[in-house]
N, C-alpha and C positions, 0 to 999 in steps of 0.2 A: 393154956396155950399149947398148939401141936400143931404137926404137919402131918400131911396124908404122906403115904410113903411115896415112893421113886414113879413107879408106874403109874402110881393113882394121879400124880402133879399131871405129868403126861398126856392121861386119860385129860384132864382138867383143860389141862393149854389145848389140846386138840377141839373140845369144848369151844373154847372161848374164842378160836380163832375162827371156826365155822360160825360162830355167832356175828362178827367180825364181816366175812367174806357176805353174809347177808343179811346187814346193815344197811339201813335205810337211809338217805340224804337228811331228811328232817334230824335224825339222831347224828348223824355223819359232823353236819356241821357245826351248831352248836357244841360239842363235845370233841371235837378238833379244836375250837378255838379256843374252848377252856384250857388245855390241856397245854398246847401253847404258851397261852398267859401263864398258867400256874407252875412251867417250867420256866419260864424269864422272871417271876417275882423271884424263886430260889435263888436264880443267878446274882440278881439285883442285890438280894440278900449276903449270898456268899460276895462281890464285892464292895459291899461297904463293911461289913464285918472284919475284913482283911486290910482294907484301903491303906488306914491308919499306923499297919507293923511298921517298925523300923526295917531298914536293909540287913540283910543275914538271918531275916527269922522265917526266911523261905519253908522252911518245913513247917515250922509252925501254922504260915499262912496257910499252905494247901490243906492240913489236918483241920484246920477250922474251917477253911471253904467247905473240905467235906463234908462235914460234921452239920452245915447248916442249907446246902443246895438241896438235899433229897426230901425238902418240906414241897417241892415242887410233884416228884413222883410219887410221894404220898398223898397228896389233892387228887392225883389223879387215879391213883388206885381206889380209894377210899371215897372221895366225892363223886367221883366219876370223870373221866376225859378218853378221849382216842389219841395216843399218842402215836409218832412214826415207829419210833425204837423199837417200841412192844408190839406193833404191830408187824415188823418184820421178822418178829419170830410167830408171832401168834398165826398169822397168814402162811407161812412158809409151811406150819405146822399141817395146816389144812390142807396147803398143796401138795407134801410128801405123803400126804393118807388119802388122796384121790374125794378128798371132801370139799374143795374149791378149787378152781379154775386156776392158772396161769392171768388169765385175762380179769377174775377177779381180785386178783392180788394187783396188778398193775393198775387198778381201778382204784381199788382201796386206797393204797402207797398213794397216786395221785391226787388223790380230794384230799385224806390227812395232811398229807406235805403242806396245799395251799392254805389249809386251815389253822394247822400248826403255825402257819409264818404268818398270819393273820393276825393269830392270836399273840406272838410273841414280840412284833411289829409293831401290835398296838402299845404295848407296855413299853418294849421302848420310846418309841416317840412320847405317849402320855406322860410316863413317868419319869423317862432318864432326861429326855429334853424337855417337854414343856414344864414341866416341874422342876428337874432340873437337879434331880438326886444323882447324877453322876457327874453332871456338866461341872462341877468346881472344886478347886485343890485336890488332896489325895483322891477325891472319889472316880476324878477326870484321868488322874494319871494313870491310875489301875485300872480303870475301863481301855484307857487306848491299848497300854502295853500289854494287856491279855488280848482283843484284837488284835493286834499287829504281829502278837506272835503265831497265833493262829494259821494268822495268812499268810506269813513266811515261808510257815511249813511245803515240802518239796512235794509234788503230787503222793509219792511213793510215801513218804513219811507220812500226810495227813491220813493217806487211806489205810497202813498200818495203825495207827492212831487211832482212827474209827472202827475197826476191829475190833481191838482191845476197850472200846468204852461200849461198845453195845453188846461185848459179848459180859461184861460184867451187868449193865442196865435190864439185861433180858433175862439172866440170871435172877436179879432182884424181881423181877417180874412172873419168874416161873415159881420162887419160892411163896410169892404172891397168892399165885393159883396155889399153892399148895398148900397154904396155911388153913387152919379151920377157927382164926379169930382176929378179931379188927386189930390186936395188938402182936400176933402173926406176923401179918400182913405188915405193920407198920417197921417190921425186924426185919424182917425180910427185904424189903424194898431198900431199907437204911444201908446196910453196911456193907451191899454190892456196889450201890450207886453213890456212898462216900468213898469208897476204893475208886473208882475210876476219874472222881477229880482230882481227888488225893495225890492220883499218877498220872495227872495230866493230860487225859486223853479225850479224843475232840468227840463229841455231841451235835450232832445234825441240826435239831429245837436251839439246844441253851447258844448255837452258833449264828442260829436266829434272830435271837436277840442282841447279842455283844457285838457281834459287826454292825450291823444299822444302827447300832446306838450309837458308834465310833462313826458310823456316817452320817447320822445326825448332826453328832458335833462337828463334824468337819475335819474329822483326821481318817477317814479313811473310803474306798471308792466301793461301788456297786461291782466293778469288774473283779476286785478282789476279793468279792465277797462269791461271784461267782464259780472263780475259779479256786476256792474252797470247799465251797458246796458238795461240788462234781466226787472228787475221792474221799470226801468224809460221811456222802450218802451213799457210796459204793462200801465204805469199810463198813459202814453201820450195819447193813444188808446183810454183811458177809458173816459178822460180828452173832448179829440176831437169828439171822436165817442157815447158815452153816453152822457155826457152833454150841449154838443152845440148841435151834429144832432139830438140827441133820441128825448131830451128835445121838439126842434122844431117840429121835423117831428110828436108829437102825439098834437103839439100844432095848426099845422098849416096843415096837412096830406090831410082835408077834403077840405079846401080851395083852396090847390094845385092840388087835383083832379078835381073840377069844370070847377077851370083856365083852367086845360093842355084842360079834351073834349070839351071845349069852343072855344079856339084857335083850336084844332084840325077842328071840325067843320065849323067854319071861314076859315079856309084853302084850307079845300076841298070845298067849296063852291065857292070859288077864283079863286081854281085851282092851289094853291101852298101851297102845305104841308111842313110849317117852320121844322126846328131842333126843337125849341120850344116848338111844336106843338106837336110832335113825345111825348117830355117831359110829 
């Protein structure tokens, strides 16, 4: 197991987010809605796993929810999904390096978003209510009261909130790119995205599924789920796209320029100009 160094993750996420920016619908959607789904099973996961604590073992609760929601972002690293989170850094990556548009990113962010709540939408409804794995005793009262706190939160608090959880989820994701093996990868994605359940911070997807589920059951409103939306896909943004991509790309900007006309160079000397290269 190992990581490429600092610059090379860089080179890597700048990669993946031009791959990303042109993405094809047929890929686009399926693979948003997986990704979706397999961030609201984690959730589903991390609340019944919890449901059950007595009162006062709050810390313990969240340490476990950690410890068991990031089987979601590892379906989708490893299986494959288009998530928003990681795409708000992966896309932003591409737009601070003049490798995709403004308009492609606004493109992108829009079809995942609908995909994503597609996919997380479905599991609620199929799973939490028609099935009914949330709808009863402690499974019901842990789903409402983690919705309602959600939706409490004050514009300013939720968009702080979303900051802090996407800037730890994109994190996990760039160590992602950075790993060079499946069990990498699955370390990497782990212990950023158990840290930010851990400390409570709001998720655009897994917010997907916990409030519709709460509105499913009938304890809570579409308008409240809207007007959570709004500043925890503003913090997520800020989160993924200012402090993992900015941060990087004014960290590492000059080195990924050398690399790409170097490769390019090398390429056309060979006579096969890589994707990479193109980069």
């Amino acid at each position: 197991m190992g990581f490429l160094k600092p610059e090379e993750t860089a080179l890597a996420a700048l990669q993946a987010g031009y791959k990303k920016a042109n993405m094809g619908l047929s890929e686009q959607i399926p693979l948003g809605f997986a990704a979706g789904a397999f961030v609201a099973i984690g959730y589903m996961l991390a609340l019944r796993s919890t449901a059950a604590l007595p009162p006062g073992w709050e810390g313990l609760s969240s340490l476990i929810a950690g410890a068991v929601f990031p089987i979601g972002l590892i379906l989708v690293m490893i299986a494959g999904g288009e998530l928003l989170t990681g795409n708000m850094m992966g896309l932003s990556m591409a737009v601070f390096h003049k490798k995709a548009s403004v308009l492609q990113l606004v493109k992108n962010w829009t079809i995942i978003t609908l995909c994503n709540f597609a996919g997380a939408i479905f599991v609620a409804y199929l799973f939490s209510h028609v099935l009914g794995m949330l709808e009863s005793g402690p499974y019901l009262d842990k789903m409402i009261a983690t919705a309602e706190h959600k939706m409490e939160d004050s514009f300013l608090h939720a968009f702080i909130s979303g900051i802090g959880c996407n800037w730890l989820v994109s994190l996990g994701v760039w160590l992602a790119y950075g790993a060079k093996d499946g069990a990498g990868k699955v370390l990497g994605v782990w212990f950023p995205t158990m840290t930010f359940v851990a400390l409570g911070f709001q998720h655009i997807v897994a917010n997907m599924f916990v409030i519709p589920a709460a509105i499913f059951a009938g304890h809570a409103t579409w308008a409240g789920y809207f007007t959570n939306f709004v500043p925890v896909f503003l913090g997520n943004a800020v989160g993924g796209g200012i402090f993992v991509a900015g941060l990087y790309y004014a960290a590492f900007r000059k080195k990924q320029q050398k690399s790409a006309k170097a490769e390019a160079s090398a390429s056309i000397h060979t006579g096969e100009l890589k994707q990479d290269a193109v980069l």
